[in-house]
C-alpha positions as CSV (number, residue, x, y, z in Angstrom):
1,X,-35.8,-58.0,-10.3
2,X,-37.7,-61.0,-9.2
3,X,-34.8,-62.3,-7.2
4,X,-35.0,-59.7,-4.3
5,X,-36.8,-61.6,-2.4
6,X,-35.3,-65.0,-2.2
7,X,-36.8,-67.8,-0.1
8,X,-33.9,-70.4,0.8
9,X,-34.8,-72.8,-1.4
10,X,-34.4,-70.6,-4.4
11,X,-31.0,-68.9,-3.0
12,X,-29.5,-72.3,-2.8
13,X,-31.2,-73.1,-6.3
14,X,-29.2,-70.0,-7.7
15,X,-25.9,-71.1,-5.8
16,X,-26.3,-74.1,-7.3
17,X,-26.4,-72.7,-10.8
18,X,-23.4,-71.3,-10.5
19,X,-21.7,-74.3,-11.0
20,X,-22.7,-74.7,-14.4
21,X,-21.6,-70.8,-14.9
22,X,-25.4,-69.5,-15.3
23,X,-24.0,-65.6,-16.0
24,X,-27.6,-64.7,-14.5
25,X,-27.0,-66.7,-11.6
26,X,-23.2,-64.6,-11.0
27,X,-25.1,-61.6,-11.6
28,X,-28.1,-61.9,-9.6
29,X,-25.4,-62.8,-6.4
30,X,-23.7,-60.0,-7.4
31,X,-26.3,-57.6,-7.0
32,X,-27.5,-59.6,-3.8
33,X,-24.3,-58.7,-2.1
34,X,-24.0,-55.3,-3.6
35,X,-27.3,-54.3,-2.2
36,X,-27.3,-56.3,0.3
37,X,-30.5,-57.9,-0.4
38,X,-31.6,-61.7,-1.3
39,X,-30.4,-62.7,2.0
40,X,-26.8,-61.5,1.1
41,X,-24.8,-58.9,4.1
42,X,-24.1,-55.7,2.0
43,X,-20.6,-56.7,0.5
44,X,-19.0,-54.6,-2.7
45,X,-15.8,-56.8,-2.9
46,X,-18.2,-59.9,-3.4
47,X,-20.4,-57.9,-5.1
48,X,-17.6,-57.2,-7.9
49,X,-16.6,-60.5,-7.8
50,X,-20.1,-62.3,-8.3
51,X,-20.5,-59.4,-11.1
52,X,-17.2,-59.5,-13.1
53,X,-17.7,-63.6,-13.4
54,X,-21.1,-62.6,-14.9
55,X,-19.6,-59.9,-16.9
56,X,-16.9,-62.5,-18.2
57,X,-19.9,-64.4,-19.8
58,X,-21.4,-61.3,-21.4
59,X,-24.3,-60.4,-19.1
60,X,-25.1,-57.0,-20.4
61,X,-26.3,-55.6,-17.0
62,X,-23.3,-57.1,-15.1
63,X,-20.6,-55.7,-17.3
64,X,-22.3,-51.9,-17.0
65,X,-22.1,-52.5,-13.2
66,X,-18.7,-53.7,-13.3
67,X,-18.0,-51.4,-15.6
68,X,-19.3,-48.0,-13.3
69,X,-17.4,-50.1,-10.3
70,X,-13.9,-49.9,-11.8
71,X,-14.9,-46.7,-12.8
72,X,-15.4,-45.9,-9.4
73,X,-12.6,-47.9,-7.8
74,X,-15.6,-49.5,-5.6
75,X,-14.9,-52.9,-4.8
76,X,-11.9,-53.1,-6.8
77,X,-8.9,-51.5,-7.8
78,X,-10.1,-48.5,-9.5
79,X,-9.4,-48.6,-13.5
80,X,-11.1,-45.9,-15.6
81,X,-10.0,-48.1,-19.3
82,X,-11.5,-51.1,-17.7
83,X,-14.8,-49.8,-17.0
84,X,-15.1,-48.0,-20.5
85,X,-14.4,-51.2,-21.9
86,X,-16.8,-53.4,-19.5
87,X,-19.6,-50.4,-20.4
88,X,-18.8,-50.6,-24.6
89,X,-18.8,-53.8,-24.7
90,X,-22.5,-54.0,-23.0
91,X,-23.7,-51.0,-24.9
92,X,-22.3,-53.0,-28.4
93,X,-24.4,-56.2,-27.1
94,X,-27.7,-53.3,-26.9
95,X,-27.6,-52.5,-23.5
96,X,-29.0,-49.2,-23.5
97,X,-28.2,-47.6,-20.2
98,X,-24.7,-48.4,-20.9
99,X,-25.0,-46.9,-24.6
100,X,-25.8,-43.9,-22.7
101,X,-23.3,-43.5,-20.0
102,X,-20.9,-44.4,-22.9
103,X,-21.6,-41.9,-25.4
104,X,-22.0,-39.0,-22.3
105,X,-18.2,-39.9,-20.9
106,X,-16.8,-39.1,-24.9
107,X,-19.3,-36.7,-25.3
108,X,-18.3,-34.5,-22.0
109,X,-15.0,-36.2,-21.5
110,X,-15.5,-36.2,-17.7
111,X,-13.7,-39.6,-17.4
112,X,-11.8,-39.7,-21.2
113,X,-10.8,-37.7,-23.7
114,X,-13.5,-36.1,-26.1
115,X,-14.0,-38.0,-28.7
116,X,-17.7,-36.9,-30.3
117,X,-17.3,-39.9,-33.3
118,X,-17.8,-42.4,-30.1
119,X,-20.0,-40.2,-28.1
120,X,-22.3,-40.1,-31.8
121,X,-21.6,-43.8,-32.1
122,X,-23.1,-44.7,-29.0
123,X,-25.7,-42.3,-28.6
124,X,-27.0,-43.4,-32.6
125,X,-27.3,-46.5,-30.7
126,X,-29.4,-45.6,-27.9
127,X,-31.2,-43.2,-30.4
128,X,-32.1,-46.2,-32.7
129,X,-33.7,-48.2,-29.4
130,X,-36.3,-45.2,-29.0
131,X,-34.5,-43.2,-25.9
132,X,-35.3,-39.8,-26.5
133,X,-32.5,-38.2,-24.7
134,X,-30.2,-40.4,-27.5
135,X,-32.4,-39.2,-30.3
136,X,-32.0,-35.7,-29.0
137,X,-28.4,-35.9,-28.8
138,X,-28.1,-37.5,-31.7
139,X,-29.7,-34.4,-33.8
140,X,-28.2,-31.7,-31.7
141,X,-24.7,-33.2,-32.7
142,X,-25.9,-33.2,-36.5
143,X,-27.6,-29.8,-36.4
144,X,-25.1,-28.2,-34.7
145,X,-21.7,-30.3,-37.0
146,X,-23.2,-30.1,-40.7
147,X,-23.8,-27.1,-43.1
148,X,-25.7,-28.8,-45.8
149,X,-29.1,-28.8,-45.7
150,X,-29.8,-32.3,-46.4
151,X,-27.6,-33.6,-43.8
152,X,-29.0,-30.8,-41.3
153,X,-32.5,-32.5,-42.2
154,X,-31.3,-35.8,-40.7
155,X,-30.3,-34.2,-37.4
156,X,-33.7,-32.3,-37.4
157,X,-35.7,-35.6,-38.1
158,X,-34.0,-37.3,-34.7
159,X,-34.8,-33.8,-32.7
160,X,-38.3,-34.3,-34.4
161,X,-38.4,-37.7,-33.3
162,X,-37.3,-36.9,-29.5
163,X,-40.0,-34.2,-29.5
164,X,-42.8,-36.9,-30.6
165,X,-42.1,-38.5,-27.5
166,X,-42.1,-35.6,-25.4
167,X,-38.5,-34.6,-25.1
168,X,-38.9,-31.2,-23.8
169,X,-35.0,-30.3,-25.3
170,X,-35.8,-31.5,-28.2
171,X,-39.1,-29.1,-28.5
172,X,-37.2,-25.7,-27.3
173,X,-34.3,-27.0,-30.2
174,X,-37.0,-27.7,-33.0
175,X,-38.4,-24.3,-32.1
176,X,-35.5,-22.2,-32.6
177,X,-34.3,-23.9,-35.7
């Protein structure tokens, strides 16, 4: 982002925002001392400080990091059913990389339980904001799931879809089929 290289007029311009509870303002911070750039020492407490006050006003990119960071444990105490919720909650506002992460946690339940309605749920999300990996997903779990043809035909037009975009998965599955 554009605020990687803060001058210190425009660091104390952000601080300053802050006060009014600017979520962008929390989350740019955040990320400052979590990368420890923007003039900020490298700091993951702070950093999940700055980012969980973004996250607490709905900034999509701040709840998926806060969400991975309880997931992690890194920079707070660590709290799997946190950071699934901090991640759904971004993925239902459209962010896409937590729409993704979401729907692979339920889909291979490294983190959770299995659950493929949520892993579909989430990955028909990503699926409908063009990520061909989603789209891909998407039909493999209809393919693979439904007998009939006609529902079959909805799962191969979201393979056929990740294919148009050069999904090479999706090709090999479309192939085969």
């Amino acid at each position: 982002s554009s605020s990687n290289n803060l001058d210190e007029k425009s660091q104390k311009l952000l601080e300053e925002c802050m006060d009014t509870h600017y979520g962008m303002a929390f989350y740019n911070i955040g990320i400052g001392y979590l990368k420890g750039t923007c003039g900020y020492p490298k700091d993951i407490y702070k950093a999940f400080n700055y980012l969980k006050q973004a996250a607490d006003q709905f900034n999509a990119k701040a709840l998926y990091n806060v969400g991975l960071m309880y997931i992690k444990g890194d920079g707070c105490v660590k709290d799997v059913k946190k950071g699934l919720n901090e991640l759904m909650t971004a993925a239902s506002i459209g962010h896409l990389k937590s729409q993704l992460l979401a729907a692979d946690y339920y889909y291979f339940g490294e983190i959770t339980p299995k659950n493929y309605e949520l892993a579909y749920e989430y990955y028909l999300m990503a699926a409908e904001a063009k990520d061909p990996y989603a789209m891909y997903s998407v039909g493999y779990m209809i393919v693979n799931k439904e007998k009939s043809w006609v529902e079959r035909y909805v799962g191969i037009d979201w393979l056929r879809k990740a294919a148009d975009l050069g999904y090479q998965q999706a090709i090999e599955l479309l192939k085969k089929l």
